[in-house]
C-alpha positions in Angstrom: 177.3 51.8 83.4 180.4 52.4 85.8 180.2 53.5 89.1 182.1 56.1 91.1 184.5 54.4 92.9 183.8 54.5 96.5 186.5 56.9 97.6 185.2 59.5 95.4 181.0 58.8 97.0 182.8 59.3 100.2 184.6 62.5 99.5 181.8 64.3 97.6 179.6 63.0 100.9 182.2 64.8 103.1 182.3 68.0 101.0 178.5 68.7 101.3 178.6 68.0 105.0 181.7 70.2 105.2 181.1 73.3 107.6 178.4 71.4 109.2 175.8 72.8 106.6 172.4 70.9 106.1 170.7 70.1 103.4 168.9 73.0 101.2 165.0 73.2 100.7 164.1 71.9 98.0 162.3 75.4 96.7 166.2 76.8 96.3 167.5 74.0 94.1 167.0 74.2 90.9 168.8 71.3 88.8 170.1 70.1 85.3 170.1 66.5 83.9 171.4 65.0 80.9 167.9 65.9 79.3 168.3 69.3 80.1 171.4 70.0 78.1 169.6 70.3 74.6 167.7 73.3 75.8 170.7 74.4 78.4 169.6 78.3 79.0 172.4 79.3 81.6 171.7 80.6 84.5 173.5 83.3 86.5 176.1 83.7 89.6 176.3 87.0 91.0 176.7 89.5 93.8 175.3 92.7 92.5 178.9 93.7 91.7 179.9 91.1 88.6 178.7 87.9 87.6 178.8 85.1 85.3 176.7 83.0 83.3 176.7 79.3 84.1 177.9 76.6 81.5 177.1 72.9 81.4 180.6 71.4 82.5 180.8 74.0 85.2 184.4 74.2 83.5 184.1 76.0 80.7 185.0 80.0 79.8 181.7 81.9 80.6 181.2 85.3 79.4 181.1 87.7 83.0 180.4 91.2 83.7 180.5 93.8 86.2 178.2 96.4 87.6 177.7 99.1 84.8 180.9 98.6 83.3 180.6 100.1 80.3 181.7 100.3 75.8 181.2 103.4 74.4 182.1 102.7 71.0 181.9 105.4 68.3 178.3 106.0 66.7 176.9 102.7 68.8 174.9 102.9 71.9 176.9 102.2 75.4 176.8 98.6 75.9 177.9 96.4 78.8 181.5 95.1 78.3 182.1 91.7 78.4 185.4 91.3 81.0 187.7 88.7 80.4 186.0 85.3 81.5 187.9 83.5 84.5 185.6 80.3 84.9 187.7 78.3 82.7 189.0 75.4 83.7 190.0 72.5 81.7 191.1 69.2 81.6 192.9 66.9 79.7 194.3 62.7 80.4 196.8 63.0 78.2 198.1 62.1 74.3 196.1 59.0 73.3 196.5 56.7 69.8 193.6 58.7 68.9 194.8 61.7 69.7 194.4 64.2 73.0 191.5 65.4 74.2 190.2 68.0 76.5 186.9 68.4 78.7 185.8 71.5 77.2 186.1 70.5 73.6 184.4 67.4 73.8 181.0 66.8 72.6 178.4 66.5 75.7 177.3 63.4 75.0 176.4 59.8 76.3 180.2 58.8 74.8 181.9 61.0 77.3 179.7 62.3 79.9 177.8 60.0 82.3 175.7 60.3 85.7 175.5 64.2 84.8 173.9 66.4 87.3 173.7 70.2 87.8 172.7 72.2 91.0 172.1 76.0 90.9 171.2 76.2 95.1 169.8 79.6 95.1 170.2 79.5 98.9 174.1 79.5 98.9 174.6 81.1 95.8 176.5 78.6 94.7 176.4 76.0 91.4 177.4 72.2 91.6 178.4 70.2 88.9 179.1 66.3 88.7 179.6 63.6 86.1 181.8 61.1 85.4 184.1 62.2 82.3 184.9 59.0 79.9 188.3 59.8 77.6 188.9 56.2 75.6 189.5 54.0 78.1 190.5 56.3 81.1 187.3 57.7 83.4 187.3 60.1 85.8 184.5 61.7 88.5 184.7 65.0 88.4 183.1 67.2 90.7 182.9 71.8 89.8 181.9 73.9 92.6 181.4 77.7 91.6 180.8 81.0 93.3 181.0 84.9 93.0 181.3 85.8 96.8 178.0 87.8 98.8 180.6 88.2 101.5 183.8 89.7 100.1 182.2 91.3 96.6 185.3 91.2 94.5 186.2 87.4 95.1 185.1 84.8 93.0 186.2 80.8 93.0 185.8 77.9 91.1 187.2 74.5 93.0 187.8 71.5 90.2 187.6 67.9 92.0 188.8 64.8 90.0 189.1 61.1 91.0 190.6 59.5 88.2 190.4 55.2 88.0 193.8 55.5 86.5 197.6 56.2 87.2 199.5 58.7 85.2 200.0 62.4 84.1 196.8 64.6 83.6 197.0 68.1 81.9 194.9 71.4 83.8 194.7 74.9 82.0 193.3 78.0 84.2 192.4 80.4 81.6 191.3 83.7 81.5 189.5 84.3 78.6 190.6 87.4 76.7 187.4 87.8 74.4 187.6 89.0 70.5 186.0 92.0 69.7 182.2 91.0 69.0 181.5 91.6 65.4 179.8 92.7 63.7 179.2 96.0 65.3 175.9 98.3 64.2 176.1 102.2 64.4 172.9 102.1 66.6 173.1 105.2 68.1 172.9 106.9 64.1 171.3 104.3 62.3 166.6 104.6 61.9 165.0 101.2 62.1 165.0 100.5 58.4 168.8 100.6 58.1 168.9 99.1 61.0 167.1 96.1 59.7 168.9 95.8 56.4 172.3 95.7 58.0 171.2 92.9 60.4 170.2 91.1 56.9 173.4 91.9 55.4 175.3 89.5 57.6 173.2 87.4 57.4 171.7 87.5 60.8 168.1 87.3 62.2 166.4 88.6 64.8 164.3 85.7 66.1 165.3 83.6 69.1 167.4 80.6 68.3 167.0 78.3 70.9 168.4 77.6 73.9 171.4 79.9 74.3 170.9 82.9 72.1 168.7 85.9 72.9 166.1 87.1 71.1 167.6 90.0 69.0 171.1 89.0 69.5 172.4 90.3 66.7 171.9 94.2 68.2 171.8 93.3 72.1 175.3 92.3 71.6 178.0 92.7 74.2 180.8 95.6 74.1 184.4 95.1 74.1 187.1 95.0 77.1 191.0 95.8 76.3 193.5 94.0 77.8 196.4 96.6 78.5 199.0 94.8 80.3 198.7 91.1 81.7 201.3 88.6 82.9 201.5 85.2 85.3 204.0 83.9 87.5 204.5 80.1 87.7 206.4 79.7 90.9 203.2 81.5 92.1 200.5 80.4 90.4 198.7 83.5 89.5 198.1 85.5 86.6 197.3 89.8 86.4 195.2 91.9 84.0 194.6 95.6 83.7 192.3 96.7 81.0 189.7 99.2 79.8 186.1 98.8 78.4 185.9 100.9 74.9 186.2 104.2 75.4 185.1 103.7 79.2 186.6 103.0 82.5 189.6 100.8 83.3 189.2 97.5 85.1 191.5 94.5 86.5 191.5 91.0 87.4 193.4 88.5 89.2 193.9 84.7 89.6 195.6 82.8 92.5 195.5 79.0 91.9 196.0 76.2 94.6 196.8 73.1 94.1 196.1 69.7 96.3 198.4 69.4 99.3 201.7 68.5 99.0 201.1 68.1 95.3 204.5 69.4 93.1 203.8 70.1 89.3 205.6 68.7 86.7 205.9 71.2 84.9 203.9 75.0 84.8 203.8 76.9 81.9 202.3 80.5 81.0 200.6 81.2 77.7 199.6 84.3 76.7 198.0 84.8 73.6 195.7 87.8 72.1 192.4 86.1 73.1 194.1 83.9 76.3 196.0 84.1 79.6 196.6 80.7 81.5 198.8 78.3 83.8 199.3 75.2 82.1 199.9 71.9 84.1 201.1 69.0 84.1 200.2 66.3 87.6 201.1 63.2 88.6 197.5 61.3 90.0 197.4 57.9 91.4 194.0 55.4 90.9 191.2 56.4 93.7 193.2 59.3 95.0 190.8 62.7 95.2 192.3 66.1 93.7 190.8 69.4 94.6 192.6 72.1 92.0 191.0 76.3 93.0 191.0 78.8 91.1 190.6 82.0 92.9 190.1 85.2 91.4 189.2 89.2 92.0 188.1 91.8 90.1 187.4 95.4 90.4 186.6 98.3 88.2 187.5 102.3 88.2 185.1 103.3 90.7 185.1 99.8 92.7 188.0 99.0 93.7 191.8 98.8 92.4 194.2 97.6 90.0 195.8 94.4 89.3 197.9 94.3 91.5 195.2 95.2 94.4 193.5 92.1 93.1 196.4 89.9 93.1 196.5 90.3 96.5 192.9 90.0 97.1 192.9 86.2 95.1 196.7 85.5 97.3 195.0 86.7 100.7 192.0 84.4 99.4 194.2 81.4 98.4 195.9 81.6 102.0 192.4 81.2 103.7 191.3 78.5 101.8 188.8 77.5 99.5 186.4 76.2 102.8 186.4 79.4 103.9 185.5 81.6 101.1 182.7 79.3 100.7 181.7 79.4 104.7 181.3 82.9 104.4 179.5 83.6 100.7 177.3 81.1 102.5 176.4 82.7 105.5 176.1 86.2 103.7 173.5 84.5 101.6 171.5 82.9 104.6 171.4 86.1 106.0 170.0 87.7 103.0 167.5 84.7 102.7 166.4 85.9 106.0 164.1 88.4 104.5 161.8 85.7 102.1 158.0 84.7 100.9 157.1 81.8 101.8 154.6 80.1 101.0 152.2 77.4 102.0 150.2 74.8 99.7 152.3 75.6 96.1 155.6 74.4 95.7 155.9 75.4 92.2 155.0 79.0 92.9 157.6 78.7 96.0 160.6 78.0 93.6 159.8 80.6 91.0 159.2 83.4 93.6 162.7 81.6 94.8 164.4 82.1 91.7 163.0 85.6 90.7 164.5 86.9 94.1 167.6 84.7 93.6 168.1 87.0 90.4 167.5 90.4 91.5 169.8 89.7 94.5 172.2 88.3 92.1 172.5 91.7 90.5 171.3 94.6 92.6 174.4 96.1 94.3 173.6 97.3 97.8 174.6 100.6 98.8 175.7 102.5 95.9 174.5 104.4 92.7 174.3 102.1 90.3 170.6 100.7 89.6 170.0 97.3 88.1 168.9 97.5 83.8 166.4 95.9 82.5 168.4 92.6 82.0 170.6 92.8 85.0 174.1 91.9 84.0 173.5 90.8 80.6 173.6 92.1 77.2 169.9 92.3 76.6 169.0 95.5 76.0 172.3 96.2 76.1 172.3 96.5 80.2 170.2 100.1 79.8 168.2 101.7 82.7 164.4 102.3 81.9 161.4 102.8 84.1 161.5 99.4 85.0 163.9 100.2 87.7 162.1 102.7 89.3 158.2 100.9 89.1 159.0 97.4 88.7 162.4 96.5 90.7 162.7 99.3 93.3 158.9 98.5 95.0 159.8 94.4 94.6 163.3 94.9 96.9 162.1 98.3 99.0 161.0 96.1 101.9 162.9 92.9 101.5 166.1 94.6 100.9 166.4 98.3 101.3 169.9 98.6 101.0 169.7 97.8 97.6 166.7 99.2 96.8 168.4 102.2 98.0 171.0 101.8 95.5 168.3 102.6 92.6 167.1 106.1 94.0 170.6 107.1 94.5 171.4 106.3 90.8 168.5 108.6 90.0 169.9 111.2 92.4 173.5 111.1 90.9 172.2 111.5 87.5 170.4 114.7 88.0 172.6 117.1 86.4 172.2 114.5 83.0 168.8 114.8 83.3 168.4 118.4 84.2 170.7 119.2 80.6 168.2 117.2 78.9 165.7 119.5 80.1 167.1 122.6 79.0 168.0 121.4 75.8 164.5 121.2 75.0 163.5 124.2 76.2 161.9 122.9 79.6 162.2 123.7 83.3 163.6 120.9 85.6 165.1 117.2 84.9 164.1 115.1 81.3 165.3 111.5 82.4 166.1 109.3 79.3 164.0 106.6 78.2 167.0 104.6 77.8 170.3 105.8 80.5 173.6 104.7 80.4 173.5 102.8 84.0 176.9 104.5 84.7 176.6 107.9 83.8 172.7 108.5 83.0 173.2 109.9 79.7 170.6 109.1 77.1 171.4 105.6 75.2 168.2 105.0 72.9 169.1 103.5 69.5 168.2 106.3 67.0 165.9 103.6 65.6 163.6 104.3 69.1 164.2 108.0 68.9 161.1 108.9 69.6 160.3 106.7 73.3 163.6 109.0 74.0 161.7 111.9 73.4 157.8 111.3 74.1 157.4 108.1 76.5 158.0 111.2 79.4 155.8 109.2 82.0 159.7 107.9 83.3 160.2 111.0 84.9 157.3 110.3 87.4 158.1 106.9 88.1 161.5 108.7 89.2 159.8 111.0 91.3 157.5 108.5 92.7 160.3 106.2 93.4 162.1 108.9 95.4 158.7 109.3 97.5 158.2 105.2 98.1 161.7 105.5 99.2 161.4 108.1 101.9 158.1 106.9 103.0 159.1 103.5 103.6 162.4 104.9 105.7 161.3 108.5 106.9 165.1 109.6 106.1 164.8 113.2 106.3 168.1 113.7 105.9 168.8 111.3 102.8 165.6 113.2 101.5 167.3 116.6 101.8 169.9 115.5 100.4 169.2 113.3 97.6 165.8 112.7 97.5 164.1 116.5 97.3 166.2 117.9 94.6 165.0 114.7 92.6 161.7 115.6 92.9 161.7 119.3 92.7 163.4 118.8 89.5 160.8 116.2 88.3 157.8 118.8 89.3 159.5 122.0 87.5 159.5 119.6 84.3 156.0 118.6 84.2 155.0 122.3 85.3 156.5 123.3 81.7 156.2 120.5 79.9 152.0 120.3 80.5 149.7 122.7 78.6 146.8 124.9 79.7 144.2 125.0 77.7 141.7 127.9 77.7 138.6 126.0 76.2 138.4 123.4 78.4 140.1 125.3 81.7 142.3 122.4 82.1 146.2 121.0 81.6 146.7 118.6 78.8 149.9 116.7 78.0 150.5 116.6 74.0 152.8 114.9 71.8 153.1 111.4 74.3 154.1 107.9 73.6 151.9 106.3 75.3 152.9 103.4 77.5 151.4 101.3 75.6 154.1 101.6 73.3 152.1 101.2 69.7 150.3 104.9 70.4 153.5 106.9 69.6 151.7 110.4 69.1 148.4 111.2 71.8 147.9 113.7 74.1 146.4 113.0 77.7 147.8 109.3 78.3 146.3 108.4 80.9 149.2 107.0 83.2 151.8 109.4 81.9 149.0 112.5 83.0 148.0 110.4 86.4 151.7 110.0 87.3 152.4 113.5 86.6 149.8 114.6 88.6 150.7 112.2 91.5 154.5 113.9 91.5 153.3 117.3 91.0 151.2 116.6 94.0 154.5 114.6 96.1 157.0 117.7 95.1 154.3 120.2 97.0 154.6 118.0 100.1 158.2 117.1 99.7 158.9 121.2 99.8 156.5 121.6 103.2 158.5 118.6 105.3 162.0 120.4 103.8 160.6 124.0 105.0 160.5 125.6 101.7 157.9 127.2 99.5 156.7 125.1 96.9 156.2 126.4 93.2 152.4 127.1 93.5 152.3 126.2 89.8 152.8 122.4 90.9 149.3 122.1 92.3 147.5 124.1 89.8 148.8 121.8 87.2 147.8 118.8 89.2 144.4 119.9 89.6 144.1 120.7 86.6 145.3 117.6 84.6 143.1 115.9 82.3 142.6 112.3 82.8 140.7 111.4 79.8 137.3 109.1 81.5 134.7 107.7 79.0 131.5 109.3 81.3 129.2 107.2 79.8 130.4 103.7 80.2 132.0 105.2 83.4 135.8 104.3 83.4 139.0 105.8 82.4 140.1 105.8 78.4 144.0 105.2 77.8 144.2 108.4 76.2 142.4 111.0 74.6 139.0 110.1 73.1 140.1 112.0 69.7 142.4 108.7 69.7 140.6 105.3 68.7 142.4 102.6 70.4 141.7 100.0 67.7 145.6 98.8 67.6 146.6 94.9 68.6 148.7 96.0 70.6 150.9 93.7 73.1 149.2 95.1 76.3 146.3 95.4 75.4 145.5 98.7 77.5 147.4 100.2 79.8 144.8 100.7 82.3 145.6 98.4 85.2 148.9 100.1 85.7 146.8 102.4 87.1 146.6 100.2 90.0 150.6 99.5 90.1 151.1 99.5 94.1 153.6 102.9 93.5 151.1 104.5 91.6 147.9 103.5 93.1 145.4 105.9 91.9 142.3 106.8 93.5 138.8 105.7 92.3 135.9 104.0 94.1 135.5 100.3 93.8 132.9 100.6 90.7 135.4 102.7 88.3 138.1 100.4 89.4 135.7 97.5 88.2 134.4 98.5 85.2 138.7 99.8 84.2 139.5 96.3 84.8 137.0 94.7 82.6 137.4 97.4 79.6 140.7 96.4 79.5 140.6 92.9 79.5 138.6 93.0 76.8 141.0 93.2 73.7 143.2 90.7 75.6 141.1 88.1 74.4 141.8 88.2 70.9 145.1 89.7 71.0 147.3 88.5 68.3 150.9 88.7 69.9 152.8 87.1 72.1 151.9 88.4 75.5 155.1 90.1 77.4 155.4 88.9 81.2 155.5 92.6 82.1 152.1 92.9 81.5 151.0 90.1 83.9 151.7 91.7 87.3 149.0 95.0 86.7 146.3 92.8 85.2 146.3 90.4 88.5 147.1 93.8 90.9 144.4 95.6 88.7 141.7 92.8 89.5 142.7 92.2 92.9 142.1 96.0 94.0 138.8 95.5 92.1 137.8 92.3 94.5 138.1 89.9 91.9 140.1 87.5 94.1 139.4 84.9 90.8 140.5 86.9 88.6 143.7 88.1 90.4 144.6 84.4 91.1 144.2 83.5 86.9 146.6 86.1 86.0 149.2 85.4 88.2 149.2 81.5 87.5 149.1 82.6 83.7 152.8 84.2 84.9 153.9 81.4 86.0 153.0 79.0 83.6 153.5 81.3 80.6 156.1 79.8 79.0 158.7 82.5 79.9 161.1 80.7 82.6 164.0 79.3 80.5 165.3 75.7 81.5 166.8 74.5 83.7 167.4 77.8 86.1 163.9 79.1 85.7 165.4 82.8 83.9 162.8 84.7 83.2 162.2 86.1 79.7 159.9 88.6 78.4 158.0 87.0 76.3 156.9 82.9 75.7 158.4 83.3 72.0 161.7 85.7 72.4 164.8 84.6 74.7 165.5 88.3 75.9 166.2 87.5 79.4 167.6 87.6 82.0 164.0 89.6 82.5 164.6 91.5 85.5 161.2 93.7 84.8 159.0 90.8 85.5 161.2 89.3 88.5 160.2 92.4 90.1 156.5 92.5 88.8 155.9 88.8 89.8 157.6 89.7 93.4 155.1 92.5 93.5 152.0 90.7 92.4 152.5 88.4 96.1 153.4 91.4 98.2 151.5 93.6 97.5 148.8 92.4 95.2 148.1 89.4 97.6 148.6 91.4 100.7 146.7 94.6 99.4 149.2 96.3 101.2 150.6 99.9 99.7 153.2 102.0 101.7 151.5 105.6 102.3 151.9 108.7 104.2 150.4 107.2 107.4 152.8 104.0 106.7 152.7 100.4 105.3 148.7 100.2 105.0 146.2 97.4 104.6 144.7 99.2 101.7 142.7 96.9 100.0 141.1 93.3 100.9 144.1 90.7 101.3 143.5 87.5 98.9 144.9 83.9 98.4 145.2 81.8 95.5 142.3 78.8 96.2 145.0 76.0 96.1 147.3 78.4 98.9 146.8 77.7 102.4 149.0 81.0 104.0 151.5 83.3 102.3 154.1 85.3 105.3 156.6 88.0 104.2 159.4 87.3 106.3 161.4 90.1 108.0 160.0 93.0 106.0 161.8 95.9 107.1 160.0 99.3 107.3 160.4 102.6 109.2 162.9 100.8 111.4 160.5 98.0 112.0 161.0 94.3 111.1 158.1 92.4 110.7 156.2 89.2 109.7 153.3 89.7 107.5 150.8 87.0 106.9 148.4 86.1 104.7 146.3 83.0 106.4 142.6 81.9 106.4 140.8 82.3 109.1 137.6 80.0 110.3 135.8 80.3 107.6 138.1 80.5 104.9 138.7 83.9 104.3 141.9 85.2 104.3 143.1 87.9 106.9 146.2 89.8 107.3 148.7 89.6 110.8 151.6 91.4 111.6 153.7 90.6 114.2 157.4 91.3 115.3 159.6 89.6 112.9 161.4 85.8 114.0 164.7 86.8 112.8 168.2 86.8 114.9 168.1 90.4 114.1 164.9 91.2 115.4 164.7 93.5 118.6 164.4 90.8 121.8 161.3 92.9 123.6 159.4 93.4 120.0 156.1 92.1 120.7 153.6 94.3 119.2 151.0 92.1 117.0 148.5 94.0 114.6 145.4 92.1 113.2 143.5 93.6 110.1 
């Protein structure tokens, strides 16, 4: 095998000392070897505002998408469109007697690619790629270092280093890539589930997972379209322009500035424009040994963020002019500052890296300071980028004390998309705000498929977990005036809709909820689900003292209909029933039971330690000998679940079984939601895992009296300490740890947090 010539070790040497940075803990680096690439399952670069997927070469045209950019083609559902990909970069030596060959179109194999490595470094948000790239007789190293900028959100850069061992003229195309329209498209928002299924059969498609790039259910979680309505390049400049305009939906633009080595002159530049390309073609003179750094810099922006074009083209110029070294410098330090909030823990690396990578993710695409909220998927088609409860109950609580800011963005997405909620409402003939099952993530209009009609229509418990959400938020910042404002309309809206949406019933004197799918998803008809009544009551029960902090007089049917709510509660056995007991729960269903989300830390119902017990066992039970594939959702309430019951064992099992459950794709450890289906990139279960350690471990639950030690803090056996670093609360930052004390028994300790933002006089330490 060849080695890298020595000018080339010295220069890649130099580059990762550049800016004086050290070396990256080894619980941020995730990386990719030649065995990886059979199962390559790309990972992601983002900044909460648009991202990318990564690709093997680091050089090749990546499908990218921006923050709730939205198709809304006719008869489909809204679906995230795909904007034109600017990662491309390719490469060729030249015209050979067998012909001419580029980087991108060669087969990744042993015959062209040697010495392969990839390096996702979660802590600089930033993905390395090097191999040495064999074309006939000529080699060359080449080096690919990517980012989508934390510090300037609407840059992004790609720098292309090549050392070939020959003389001569080498070929370079910076592409955008101006994507076909995806066909074929389903009418999904007309279609039921049958049709739905014969279509996908009718071209021949299938809904399983095909491995290792293709998510499960591909053929419908598909992206949507971007139109290119004007685009041009200059060649004396090096840059190229795009305006365009998702289907039916808002315009967006791009921008590309390229810079070339110093001092190096082209031989020749051309422009191509095609329909499904826009690039600079080169043609360079390279010299044996010599290094060439080639950087593609580009911006983007979207109505509502940002400008046009020609705004952009400024942005990527302004960019070029600063250099490559500093674009990098500062995406880096925005990261380390955003690493300063972190879990770390001591005695398990391998639950250090995934924790690592699940936040890695959400950062990657939760916007701070805005109203848009992060889907399901994040940035990705999978489930076509649509906004369910999981926000509000499994992302929101996993970023409120790490990262408010972007937490905050969530909330305020439910705020802004009120009035969509509140027409809902009245077209049913109800009081207050429906929220969808499935919202648009732009405009919060319903988006279910008409094939899941009726989770649109009777899996209501989302419009507590909204409510609730709103609460969390204010409790963890005491913003009076943001609740004013934003939060109390939210929840008075929520309150009026379970006030006329429950029903009293004279026999038994109590409120019952009919016609609910429950959240265990397979029970698509029962009254009295148990979370969906217990989560109404709990934001029946917030609204009341929402209206007493905002002065006003709340509706005094909110707390007769929370007192009143039936939760259904098997008296004999002595624990709750998932519904009513007219309902036999005899269905394999994939969760089993629903009843440890009663325990989900935003939730958090009330009940001594024996109910809480014997819940926890009764549902367990049918997980057992349950047939399907467990989803990773699932694994955060059964660990939280045991943990509030003191089964420190039990509450450990679970959440190693979500680690090692078969769900984090190589090589970039993206989540999926089940062991058997590739429908990631699983944001639900970042968050749920996230919570599991902060407050499952910690037993910590933000109340009205503040961040409390609300149940017994655990540790895994194998764990030595666990400390949430800069948790920010009520204007507080603080250090929470989880350590064992004497005898072995864990404790919890707060203390001022060690951070350079930290207050210099904050001393205050708190022992539980």
């Amino acid at each position: 095998m060849r080695k890298p010539p020595v000018l080339a070790i010295a220069f890649f040497g130099a580059l990762l000392m550049a800016g004086g940075c050290r070396a990256t803990d080894a619980s941020f680096l995730l990386t990719a070897t030649e065995k990886d690439l059979a199962n390559y399952f790309p990972g992601q670069l983002g900044n909460g505002f648009f991202s990318t997927l990564t690709s093997p070469r680091g050089t090749e045209g990546s499908l990218s998408y921006m923050i709730s950019f939205m198709d809304y083609a006719k008869g489909d559902v809204s679906r995230p469109a795909a904007i034109p990909g600017w990662t491309g970069i390719d490469y060729s030596t030249g015209p050979s007697h067998a012909g001419q060959f580029w980087l991108n179109q060669v087969d990744m194999d042993g015959a062209h690619f040697r010495d392969y490595r990839q390096v996702l470094d979660m802590h600089e948000g930033t993905l390395t790629t090097r191999y040495r790239y064999l074309d006939a007789h000529k080699a060359t190293d080449v080096q690919v270092v990517s980012l989508v900028s934390q510090a300037s959100p609407h840059l992004a850069a790609s720098q292309l280093t090549i050392t070939p061992d020959f003389d001569g003229e080498v070929q370079l195309s910076f592409a955008l890539d101006l994507w076909a329209p995806h066909q074929p498209r389903f009418a999904l928002g007309e279609i039921d589930g049958p049709q739905m299924q014969e279509a996908v059969a009718a071209h021949n498609l299938k809904l399983k997972a095909v491995p290792p790039d293709v998510p499960d259910r591909a053929p419908l979680w598909y992206h949507g379209d971007t139109h290119v309505l004007a685009a041009d390049g200059d060649t004396k400049a090096l840059t190229l322009w795009l305006d365009g305009k998702a289907e039916q939906g808002h315009a967006m633009a791009e921008a590309v500035a390229i810079a070339l080595p110093p001092g190096m002159q082209p031989r020749e530049v051309k422009l191509h424009h095609s329909d499904y390309k826009l690039s600079l073609e080169l043609r360079v003179a390279v010299q044996k040994g010599k290094t060439y750094a080639f950087t593609k810099f580009v911006a983007a922006s979207r109505e509502r963020w940002g400008g046009d074009a020609k705004q952009d083209l400024a942005l990527a110029v302004n960019a070029r002019k600063a250099g490559f070294d500093a674009l990098l410098k500062q995406h880096r330090d925005a990261w380390h500052a955003l690493w300063q909030s972190d879990i770390v823990i001591d005695g398990d690396p391998k639950s250090q890296q995934i924790v690592h990578s699940d936040l890695y993710y959400l950062l990657s695409n939760a916007a701070p300071d805005t109203a848009w909220p992060v889907g399901a998927c994040g940035m990705t088609p999978g489930y076509t980028a649509h906004v369910f409860w999981d926000s509000d109950t499994w992302v929101f609580p996993a970023l409120l004390l790490l990262h408010p800011d972007r937490a905050k963005s969530l909330v305020m997405f439910r705020s802004e998309t009120l009035p969509a909620a509140e027409q809902r409402a009245r077209e049913r003939g109800l009081r207050g705000a429906m929220y969808p099952w499935e919202a648009d993530p732009d405009n919060g209009s319903s988006q279910t498929p008409h094939f899941a009609w009726v989770l649109d229509e009777r899996e209501i418990h989302v419009n507590a977990d909204v409510a609730i959400a709103q609460w969390q938020y204010y409790l963890a910042t005491q913003d009076r005036d943001w609740l004013r404002q934003h939060g109390w309309p939210v929840i008075r809206a929520v309150a009026d809709f379970w006030a006329s949406r429950a029903t009293y019933v004279a026999a038994t004197r109590h409120y019952e909820i009919h016609h609910v799918t429950s959240v265990d998803e397979d029970y698509a008809d029962v009254p009295n689900d148990t979370f969906t009544n217990a989560s109404a009551q709990k934001a029946l029960r917030i609204a009341t003292q929402a209206a007493a902090l905002m002065g006003e007089t709340p509706d005094p049917q909110w707390a007769k209909v929370a007192d009143g709510l039936v939760l259904p509660f098997d008296a004999k056995a002595g624990h709750h029933l998932d519904f009513d007991a007219s309902v036999p729960h005899d269905i394999d269903s994939w969760g089993g039971s629903s009843l440890p989300m009663l325990s989900n830390p935003s939730l958090d119902l009330a009940m001594d330690v024996q109910v809480r017990r014997r819940n926890y066992d009764y549902s367990i039970a049918p997980i057992t000998h349950a047939s399907r594939d467990p989803n990773s959702m699932g694994l955060m309430p059964l660990s939280i679940a045991a943990a509030t019951a003191g089964d420190a064992a039990a509450a450990s099992d679970w959440y190693t079984r979500n680690i090692t459950a078969n769900v984090l794709k190589p090589p970039f450890n993206v989540r999926t939601e089940t062991a058997t289906n590739n429908t990631g990139y699983f944001m639900t279960a970042s968050g749920g895992l996230l919570q599991n350690i902060l407050y499952g471990f910690t037993g910590l639950r933000i109340r009205d009296d503040g961040l409390v030690t609300a149940y017994a803090p655990m540790l895994p056996d194998h764990w030595r300490a666990m400390t949430l670093k800069n948790i920010r609360f009520r204007g507080q930052q603080l250090d929470i740890t989880v350590e064992r004390d004497a005898q072995g028994q864990p404790r919890l300790i707060r203390h001022a947090a060690d951070t350079p933002t930290s207050h210099p006089h904050a001393t205050t330490r708190e022992q539980t």
